[in-house]
C-alpha angles and dihedrals in degrees: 000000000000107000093193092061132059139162132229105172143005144194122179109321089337134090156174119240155150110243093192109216107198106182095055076040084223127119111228109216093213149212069095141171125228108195112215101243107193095214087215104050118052112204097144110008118235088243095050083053084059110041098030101031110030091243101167085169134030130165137225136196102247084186084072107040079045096061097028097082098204100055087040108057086045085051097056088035098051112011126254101261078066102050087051109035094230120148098191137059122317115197115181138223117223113214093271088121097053076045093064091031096047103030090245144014134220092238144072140218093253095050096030088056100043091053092056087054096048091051096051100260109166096197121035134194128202132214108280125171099250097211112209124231113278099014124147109286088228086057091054096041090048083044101047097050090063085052093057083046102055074041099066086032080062103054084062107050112103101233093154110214090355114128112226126215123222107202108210111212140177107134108242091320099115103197084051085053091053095046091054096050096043093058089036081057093049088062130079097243123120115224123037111204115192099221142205101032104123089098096062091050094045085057095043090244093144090145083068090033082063092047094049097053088032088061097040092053099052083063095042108080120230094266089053120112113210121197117208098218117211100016117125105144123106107205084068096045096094099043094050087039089060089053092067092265107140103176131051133194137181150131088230100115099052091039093050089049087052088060098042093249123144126203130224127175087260105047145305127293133191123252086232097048096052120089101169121025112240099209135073094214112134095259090050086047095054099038146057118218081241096056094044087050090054092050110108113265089266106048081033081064101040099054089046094049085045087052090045091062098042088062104038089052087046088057098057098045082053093054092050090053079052089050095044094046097048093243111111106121084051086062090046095054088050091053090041096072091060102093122357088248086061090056092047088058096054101048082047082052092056097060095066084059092129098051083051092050093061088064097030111109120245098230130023141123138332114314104216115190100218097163137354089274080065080068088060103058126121099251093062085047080055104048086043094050085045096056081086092065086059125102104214125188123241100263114031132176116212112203137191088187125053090259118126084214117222125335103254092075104079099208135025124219127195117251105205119174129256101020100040128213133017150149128280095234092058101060095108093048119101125282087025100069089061122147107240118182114246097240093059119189131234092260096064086044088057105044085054091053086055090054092057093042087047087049084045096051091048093050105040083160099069143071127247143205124175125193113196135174104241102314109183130255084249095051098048090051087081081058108110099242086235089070110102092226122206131196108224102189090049096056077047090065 
């Protein structure tokens, strides 16, 4: 059991939790944000990301205070929390990403880590082979293997309080990526950061984004905090989120600022193309879009930057009230609807419908079916799972309507899309209890007809009705033909 990491809530793959950082002496509420802080440029100060922002974590790159002499030497002389006037937690980053940008490095994992250590890092990172997407499998198998090695170099550095990071890798392979996590989570290192995936967000690729962190964490075990490196955009949070990530890191906020860009939850828009801020941050309060574009390049940059974080922070307290209130694939499917590719990663969430359900809890807020994808939710996976715990008679009537059907069943039970059949008694129980909109669509209709096939299948010995309200000719194909079927608006005629 991992004594720095505990959880306090969960909905579907998400949750809330306290990753305890003892060296920094200081508890992270998480899902959290580290912003990347570049020791030798100063666009929002470490201090202002705590007092103004709420920043309990941020990250730096050690590679660089480790080859730039004068930060390095105040770093060693008076410890980095000094340096960068930071009260909460610090984690580092090693040089593995110059190596993948560069092609090598002038460190290894021995020295790298115990650097970190000697300048006060609280949270340390050693030099993994960060795989790119599509490789050769035999390049992210051989590489992969130097990464379980540093790995296991890493386990025994003295590095005192200092929490270690164990990169899982595997390029978009995902048994290579269960196979990575599952031998980062046998050691007895803190964080596991699945790692070298910028690239797949760069490109929008958030449907292989999903399988990546999908297959690390079904090697990762609960206890487990996974850090998705290299993501700083919100309009991505809740769907990753969702996945099982709890940390996020990422320059975004600043770069995006450099190049007058402004974020919003939905995307990312241009200075010179916006004409009324959307947003009721401070800096959106106090400015036009005209006076920030008259700033100097500097305070221009500044203020965006400032926006930027505004809105990535809101985000992921946003994400935690989801989390609390039971209502988080709801938020998903908001953001989802955002760019094509976010829906992409969504459907692809929902096939791994079966690994969310696991950590999914039982009993929570209102379901509301807002698309067919709504159809496809763990909760559904899970009633329909359940239809083999129930005793049925040995004639049974299923109804969409509130009809008994003919006397010869001797009980009636309720049909209810998307989930299917249940009991009558169990009407007021969650999910049962979901709003579903009037003018239902054909996705909903067929995963309840797999929930009576699935009832049928469990109970070949008994006879089965089912009333429905105009199910079409497609739908009621999923009917076992041994179902006598009724058209309930019809009888109504």
């Amino acid at each position: 059991m991992r004594e720095c990491f505990e959880l306090q809530d969960t909905d579907a793959g998400g949750r809330i939790g306290e990753l305890t950082v003892p060296r920094a002496g200081v508890t992270v509420e998480t899902p959290a944000l580290l912003p990347v802080i570049n020791p030798n440029l100063d666009t929002i100060s470490p201090r202002r990301l705590a007092d103004e922002f709420g920043a309990e974590i941020l990250i730096t790159n050690s590679y660089i205070i480790y080859n730039t002499d004068d930060v390095r030497e105040r770093a060693l002389s008076e410890g980095l929390h000094e340096v960068l006037d930071f009260p909460g937690a610090i984690m580092t980053d090693s040089g593995s990403f110059q190596l993948s940008e560069y092609g090598e490095i002038t460190v290894t994992t021995e020295e790298i880590l115990q650097f970190q250590a000697d300048i006060g890092s609280d949270i340390g990172t050693p030099v993994d082979i960060p795989t790119p997407p599509d490789v050769s499998r035999e390049q992210a198998r051989d590489e992969l293997e130097t990464t379980k090695d540093r790995l296991e170099i890493a386990e025994g550095v003295d590095v005192g309080e200092m929490l270690i990071n164990a990169p899982v890798q595997g390029s978009t392979y995902p048994d290579l990526r269960e196979e990575a996590s599952r031998h980062a989570d046998a050691t007895d290192l803190d964080v596991f950061p699945v790692g070298a995936v910028v690239p797949l967000m760069n490109d929008y690729r958030y449907d292989d984004m999903i399988d990546v962190v999908a297959a690390a964490k079904r090697g990762l075990g609960a206890d487990a905090p996974v850090h998705l490196f290299g993501a700083g955009h919100p309009m991505m949070f809740a769907l990753a989120v969702a996945m099982g990530c709890d940390l996020f890191d990422s320059a975004a906020y600043a770069l995006y600022a450099r190049d007058d860009r402004y974020l919003t939850v939905r995307g990312t828009q241009h200075l010179e193309d916006i004409e009324y801020f959307p947003c009721s941050c401070p800096v959106c309060i106090e400015h036009s879009p005209e006076e920030v574009r008259s700033l100097s390049n500097k305070e221009r940059e500044k203020t965006l930057a400032a926006h930027n974080l505004h809105v990535t922070f809101g985000e992921i307290r946003r994400i935690k009230q989801a989390i609390r209130a039971g209502n988080l694939l709801e938020l998903v499917e908001e953001r989802a609807r955002a760019h094509p590719t976010m829906l992409d990663g969504y459907r692809t969430l929902l096939d791994h419908a079966d690994q969310l359900e696991a950590a999914d809890p039982v009993s929570k807020g209102a379901f509301f079916y807002t698309s067919h994808e709504s159809a496809r939710r763990p909760e559904v996976l899970r009633h329909r799972e359940r239809l083999e715990r129930l005793s049925v008679p040995d004639t049974l009537f299923l109804t969409e309507g509130d009809s008994d059907g003919p006397e010869t069943y001797e009980d009636a039970w309720r049909v209810k899309p998307p989930f299917g059949p249940f009991p009558r008694a169990l009407s007021k129980s969650y999910p049962l209890t979901a709003e579903v909109p009037d003018r239902i669509d054909d996705g909903a209709l067929e995963a309840a007809a797999e929930g009576v096939a699935r009832l049928v299948e469990e109970n070949p010995g008994t006879e089965f009705g089912l009333g429905h309200l105009g199910w079409p000719a497609a739908v009621l194909e999923g009917v076992p033909d041994s179902v006598e079927t009724i058209d309930l608006t019809k009888e109504h005629r």
